[in-house]
DOTOR-957796 format. One line per 3 residues: number of its first residue (from 1); their letters; for each residue y negated, x negated, z negated of N, C-alpha, C. Coordinates in steps of 0.05 Angstrom, whole numbers, plus 5000, padded with zeros to 4 digits. Each point is the difference from the previous one (the first is absolute). Example, Ala and Ser with C-alpha at 12.3 -4.5 7.8 and 13.67 -1.06 7.14 Angstrom:
1> AS> 5114:4736:4844:4976:5018:5000:4976:4982:5000 ~ 4979:5007:5014:4976:4984:4999:4978:5015:4986
//
This chain:
1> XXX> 8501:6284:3454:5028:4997:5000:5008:4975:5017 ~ 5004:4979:4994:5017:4982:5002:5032:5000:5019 ~ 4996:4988:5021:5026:5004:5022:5017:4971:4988
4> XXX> 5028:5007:4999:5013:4984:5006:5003:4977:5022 ~ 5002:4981:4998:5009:4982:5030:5020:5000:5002 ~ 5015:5007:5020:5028:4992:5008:5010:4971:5010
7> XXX> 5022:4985:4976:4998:4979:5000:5027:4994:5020 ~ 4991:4984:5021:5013:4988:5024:5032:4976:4988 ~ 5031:5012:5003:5005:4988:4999:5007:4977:5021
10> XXX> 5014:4977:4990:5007:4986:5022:5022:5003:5027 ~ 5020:5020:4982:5015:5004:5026:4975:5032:5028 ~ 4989:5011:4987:4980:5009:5012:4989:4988:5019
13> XXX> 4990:4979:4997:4989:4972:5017:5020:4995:5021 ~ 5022:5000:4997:5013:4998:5013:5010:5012:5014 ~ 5000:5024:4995:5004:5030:5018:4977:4995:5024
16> XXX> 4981:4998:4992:4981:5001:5012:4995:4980:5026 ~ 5004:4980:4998:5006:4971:5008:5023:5008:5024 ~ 5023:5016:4993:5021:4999:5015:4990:5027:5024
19> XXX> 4990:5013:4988:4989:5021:5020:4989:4983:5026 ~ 4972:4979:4992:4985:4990:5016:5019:4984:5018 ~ 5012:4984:4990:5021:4987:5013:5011:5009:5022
22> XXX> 5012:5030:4996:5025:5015:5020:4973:5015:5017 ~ 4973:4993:4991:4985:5021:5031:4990:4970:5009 ~ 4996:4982:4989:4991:4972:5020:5026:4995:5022
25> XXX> 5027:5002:4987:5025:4988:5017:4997:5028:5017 ~ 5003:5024:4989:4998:5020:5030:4985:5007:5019 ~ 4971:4981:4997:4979:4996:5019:5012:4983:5014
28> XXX> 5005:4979:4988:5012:4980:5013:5012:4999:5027 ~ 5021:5017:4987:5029:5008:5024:4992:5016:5015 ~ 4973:5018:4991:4997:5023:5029:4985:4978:5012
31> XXX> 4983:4989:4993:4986:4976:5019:5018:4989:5016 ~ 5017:4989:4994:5014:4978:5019:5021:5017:5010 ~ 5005:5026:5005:5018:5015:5004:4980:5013:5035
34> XXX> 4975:4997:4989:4983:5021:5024:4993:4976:5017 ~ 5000:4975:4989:4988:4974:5022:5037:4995:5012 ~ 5021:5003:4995:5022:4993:5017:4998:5029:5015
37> XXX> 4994:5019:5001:5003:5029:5016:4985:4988:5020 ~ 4971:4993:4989:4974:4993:5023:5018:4975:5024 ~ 5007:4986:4998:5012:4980:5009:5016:4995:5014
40> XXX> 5017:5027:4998:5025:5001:5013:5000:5001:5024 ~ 5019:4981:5019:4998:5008:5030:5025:5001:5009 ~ 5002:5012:5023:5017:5007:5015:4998:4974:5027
43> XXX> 5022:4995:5011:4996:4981:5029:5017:5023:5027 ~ 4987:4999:5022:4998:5007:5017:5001:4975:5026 ~ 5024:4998:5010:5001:4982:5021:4998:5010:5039
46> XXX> 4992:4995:5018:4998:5000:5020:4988:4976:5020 ~ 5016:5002:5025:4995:4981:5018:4998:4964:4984 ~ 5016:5000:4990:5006:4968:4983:4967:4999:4975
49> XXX> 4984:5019:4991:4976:5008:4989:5012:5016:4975 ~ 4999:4983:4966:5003:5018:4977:4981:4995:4990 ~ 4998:5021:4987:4979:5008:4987:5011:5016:4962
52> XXX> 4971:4997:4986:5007:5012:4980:4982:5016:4989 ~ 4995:5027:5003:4988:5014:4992:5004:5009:4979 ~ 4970:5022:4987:5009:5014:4973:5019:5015:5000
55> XXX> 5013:5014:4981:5019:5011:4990:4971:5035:5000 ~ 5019:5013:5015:4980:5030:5007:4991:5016:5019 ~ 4997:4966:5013:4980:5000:5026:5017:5018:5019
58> XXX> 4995:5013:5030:5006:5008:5017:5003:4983:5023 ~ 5031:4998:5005:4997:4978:5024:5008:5011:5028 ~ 4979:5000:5019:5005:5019:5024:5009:4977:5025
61> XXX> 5028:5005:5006:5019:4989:5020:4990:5009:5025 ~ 4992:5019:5007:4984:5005:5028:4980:5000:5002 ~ 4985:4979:4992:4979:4987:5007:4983:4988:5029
64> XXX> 5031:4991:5005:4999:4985:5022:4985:4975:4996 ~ 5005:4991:4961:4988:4971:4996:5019:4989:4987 ~ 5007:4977:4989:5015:4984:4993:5001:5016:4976
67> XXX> 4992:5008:4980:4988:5004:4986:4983:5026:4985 ~ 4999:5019:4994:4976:5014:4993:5002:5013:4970 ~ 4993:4997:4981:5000:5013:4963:4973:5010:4994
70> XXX> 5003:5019:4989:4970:5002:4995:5008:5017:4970 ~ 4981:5008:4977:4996:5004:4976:4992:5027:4998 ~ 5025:5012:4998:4988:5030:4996:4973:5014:4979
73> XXX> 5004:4982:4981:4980:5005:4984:4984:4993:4998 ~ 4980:4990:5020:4987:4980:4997:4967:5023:5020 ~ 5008:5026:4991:4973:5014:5008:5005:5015:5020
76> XXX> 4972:5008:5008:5000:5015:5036:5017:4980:5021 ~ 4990:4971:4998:5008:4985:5026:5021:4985:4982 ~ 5019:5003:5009:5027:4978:4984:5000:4967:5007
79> XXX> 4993:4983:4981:4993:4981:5006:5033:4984:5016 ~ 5000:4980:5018:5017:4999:5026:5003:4978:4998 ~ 5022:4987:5005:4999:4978:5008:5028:4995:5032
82> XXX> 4987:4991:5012:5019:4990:5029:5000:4981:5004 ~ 5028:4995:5014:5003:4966:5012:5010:5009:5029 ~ 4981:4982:5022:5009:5006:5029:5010:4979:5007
85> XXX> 5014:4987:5017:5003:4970:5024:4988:5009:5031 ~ 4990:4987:5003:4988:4995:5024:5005:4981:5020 ~ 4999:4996:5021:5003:4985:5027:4976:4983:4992
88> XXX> 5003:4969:5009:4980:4978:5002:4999:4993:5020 ~ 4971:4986:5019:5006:4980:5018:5004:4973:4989 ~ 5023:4997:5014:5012:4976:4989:4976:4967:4999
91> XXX> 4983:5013:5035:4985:4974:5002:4974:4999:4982 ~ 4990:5015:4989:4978:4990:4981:5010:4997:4969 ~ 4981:4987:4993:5000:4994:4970:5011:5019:4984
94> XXX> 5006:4995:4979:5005:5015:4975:4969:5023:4987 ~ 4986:4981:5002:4975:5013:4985:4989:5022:5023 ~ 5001:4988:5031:4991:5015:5019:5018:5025:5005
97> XXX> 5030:4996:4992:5011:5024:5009:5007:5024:4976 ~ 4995:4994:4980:5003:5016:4970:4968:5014:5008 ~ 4981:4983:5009:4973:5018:4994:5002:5015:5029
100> XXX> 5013:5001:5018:5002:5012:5016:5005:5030:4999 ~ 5021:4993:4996:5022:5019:4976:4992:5020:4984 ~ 4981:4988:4984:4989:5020:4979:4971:5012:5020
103> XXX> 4994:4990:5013:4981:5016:5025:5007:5018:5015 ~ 5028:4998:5010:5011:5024:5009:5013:5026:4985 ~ 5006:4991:4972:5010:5017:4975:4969:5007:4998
106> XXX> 4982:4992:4999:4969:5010:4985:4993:5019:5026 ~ 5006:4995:5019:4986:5009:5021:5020:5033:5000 ~ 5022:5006:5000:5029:5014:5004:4989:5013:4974
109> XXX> 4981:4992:4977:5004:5017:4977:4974:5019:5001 ~ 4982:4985:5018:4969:5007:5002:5001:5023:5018 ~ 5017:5008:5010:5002:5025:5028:5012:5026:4980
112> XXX> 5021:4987:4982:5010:5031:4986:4987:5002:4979 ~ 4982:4985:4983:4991:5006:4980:4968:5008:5005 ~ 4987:5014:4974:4973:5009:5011:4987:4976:4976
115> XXX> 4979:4990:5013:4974:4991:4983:5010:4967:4992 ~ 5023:4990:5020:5002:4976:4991:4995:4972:5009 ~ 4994:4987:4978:4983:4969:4990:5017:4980:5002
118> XXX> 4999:4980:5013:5011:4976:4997:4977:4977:4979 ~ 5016:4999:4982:4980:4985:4986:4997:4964:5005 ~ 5029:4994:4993:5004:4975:4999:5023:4985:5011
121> XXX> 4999:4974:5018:5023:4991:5010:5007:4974:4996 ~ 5012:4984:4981:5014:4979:4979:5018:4986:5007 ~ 4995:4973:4994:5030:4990:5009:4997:4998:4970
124> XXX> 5034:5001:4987:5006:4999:4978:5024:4982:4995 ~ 5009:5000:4979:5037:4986:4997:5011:5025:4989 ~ 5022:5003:5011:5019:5023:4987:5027:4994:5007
127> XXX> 5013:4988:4971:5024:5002:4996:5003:4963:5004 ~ 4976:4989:5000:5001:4967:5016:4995:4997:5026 ~ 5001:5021:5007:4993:4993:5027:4967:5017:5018
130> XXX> 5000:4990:5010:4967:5004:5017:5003:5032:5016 ~ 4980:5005:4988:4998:5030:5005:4978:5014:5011 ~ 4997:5021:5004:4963:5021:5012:5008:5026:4977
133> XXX> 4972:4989:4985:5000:5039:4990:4979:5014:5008 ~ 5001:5024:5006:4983:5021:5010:4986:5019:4985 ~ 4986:5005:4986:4995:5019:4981:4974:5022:5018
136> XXX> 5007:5020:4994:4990:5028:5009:4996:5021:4987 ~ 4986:5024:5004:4999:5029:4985:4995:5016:5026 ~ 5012:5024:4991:5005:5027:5022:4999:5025:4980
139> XXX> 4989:5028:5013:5002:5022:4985:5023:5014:5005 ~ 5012:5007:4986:5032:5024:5010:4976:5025:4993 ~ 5003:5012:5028:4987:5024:4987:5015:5031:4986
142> XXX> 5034:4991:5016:5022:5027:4986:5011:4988:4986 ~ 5002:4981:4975:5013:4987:4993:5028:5021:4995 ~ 5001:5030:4986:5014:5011:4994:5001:5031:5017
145> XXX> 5014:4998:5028:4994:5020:5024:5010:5035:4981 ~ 5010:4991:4970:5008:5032:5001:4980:5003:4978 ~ 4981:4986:4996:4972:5008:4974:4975:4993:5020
148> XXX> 4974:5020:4988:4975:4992:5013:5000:4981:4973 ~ 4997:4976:5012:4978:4972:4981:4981:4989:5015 ~ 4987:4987:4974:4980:4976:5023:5009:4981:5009
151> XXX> 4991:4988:5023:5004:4979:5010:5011:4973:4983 ~ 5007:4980:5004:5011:4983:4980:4986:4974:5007 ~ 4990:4985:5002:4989:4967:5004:5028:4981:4989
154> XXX> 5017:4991:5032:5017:4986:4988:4994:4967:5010 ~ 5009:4982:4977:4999:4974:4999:5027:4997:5014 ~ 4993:4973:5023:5026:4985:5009:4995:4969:4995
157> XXX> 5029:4985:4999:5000:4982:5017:5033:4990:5004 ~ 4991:4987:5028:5024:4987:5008:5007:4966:4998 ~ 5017:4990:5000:5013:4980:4999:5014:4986:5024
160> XXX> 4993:4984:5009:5014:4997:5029:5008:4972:4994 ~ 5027:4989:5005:5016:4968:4995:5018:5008:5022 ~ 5011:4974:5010:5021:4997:5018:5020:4983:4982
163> XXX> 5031:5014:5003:5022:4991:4985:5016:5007:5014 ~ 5017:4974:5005:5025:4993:5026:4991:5013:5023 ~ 4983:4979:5008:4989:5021:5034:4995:5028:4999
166> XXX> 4994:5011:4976:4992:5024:5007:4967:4999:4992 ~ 4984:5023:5007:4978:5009:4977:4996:5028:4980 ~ 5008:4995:4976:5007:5024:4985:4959:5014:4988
169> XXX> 5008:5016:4993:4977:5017:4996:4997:5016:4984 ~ 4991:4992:4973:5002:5023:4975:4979:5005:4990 ~ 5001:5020:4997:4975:5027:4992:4999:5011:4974
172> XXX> 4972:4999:4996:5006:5026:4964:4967:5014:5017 ~ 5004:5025:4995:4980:5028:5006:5003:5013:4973 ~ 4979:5006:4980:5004:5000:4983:4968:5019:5000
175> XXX> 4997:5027:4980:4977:5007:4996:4975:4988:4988 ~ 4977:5009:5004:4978:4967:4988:5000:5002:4977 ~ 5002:5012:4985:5011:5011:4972:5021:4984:4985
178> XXX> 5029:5000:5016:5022:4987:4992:4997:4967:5013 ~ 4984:4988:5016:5009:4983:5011:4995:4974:4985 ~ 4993:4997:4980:4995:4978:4986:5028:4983:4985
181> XXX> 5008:5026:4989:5026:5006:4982:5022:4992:5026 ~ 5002:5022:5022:5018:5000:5022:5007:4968:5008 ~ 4973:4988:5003:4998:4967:5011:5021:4985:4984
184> XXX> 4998:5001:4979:5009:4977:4976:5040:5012:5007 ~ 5002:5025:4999:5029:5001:5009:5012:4997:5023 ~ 4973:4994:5016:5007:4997:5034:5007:4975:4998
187> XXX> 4989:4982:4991:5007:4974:5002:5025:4991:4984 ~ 5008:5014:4983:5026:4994:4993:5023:5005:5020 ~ 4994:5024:5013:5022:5003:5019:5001:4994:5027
190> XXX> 4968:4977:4999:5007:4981:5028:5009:4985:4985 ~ 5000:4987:4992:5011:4967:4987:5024:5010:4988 ~ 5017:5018:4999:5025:5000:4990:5019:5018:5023
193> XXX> 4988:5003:5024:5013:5007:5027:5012:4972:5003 ~ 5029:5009:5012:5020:4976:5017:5004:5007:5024 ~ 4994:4976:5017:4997:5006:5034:5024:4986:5006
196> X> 5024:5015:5010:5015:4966:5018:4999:5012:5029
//
């Protein structure tokens, strides 16, 4: 027995065609609809220091830092970012008193944290101007005091520049997990901080 073929007309073709069309344009729009969500920031000003964080984030005013947001969703340890100012001596160098700086922040972080590494200490450029970065890892061992978890291995580093006589100090703590990803948005929101 012999089957018929069902013969394709042309406005068919076209039915068809217009389907594909309206799911390419509605990929589309959820695409570029979930990268402006991702993107979004909020600014947060203190002590003449703005800043622009994600849109989500948690920003904790009693800090007692210029500064403090961190990413609720971003796991056991919420990846963090802070900005401090600090006192300089006026009489040494720039390079001598930023690495100072971040010796006494390394040293102040090494007493409350358990198991931590100073890895590396950089002069860098940030923002154009001459800078020290510090990069480090530490274990949180409660990352979350109302769950038994494991311990967490967190990645740091800090940023130390002096702007208008001051020396500012920004941080991303970020889990070793998240911190690759964390970096690439950390640096957007040093280089798009306004200091006056």
């Amino acid at each position: 027995m012999a089957t018929k073929a069902k013969r394709v007309s042309p406005r068919d073709r076209w039915a068809d065609w217009a389907v594909v069309g309206v799911v390419i344009v509605a990929l589309l729009l959820g695409w570029a609809l979930k990268v402006s969500a991702e993107n979004k920031t909020l600014s947060y000003s203190n002590e003449g220091v703005t800043v622009y964080y994600p849109d989500g984030w948690l920003l904790d005013e009693k800090a007692g830092y210029i500064v403090k947001v961190s990413d609720p969703n971003s796991g056991l340890f919420r990846t963090t970012y802070i900005v401090q100012m600090e006192a300089i001596d006026a009489g040494t160098s720039e390079t001598a008193a930023l690495t100072n700086l971040l010796n006494n922040v390394s040293l102040s972080r090494a007493q409350k944290t358990t198991a931590y590494k100073l890895f590396r200490v950089d002069e860098v450029q940030v923002r154009g101007k001459p800078a020290v970065k510090a990069t480090y890892v530490y274990v949180e061992e409660k990352p979350d005091p109302f769950r038994e978890t494991v311990p967490v291995v967190v990645e740091g580093v800090d940023y130390a520049f002096i702007e208008n006589g001051k020396a500012y100090v920004f941080t991303l703590l970020a889990a070793e997990s998240n911190f690759a990803a964390a970096e690439k948005r950390f640096t957007a929101f040093l280089e798009s901080a306004e200091i006056r």
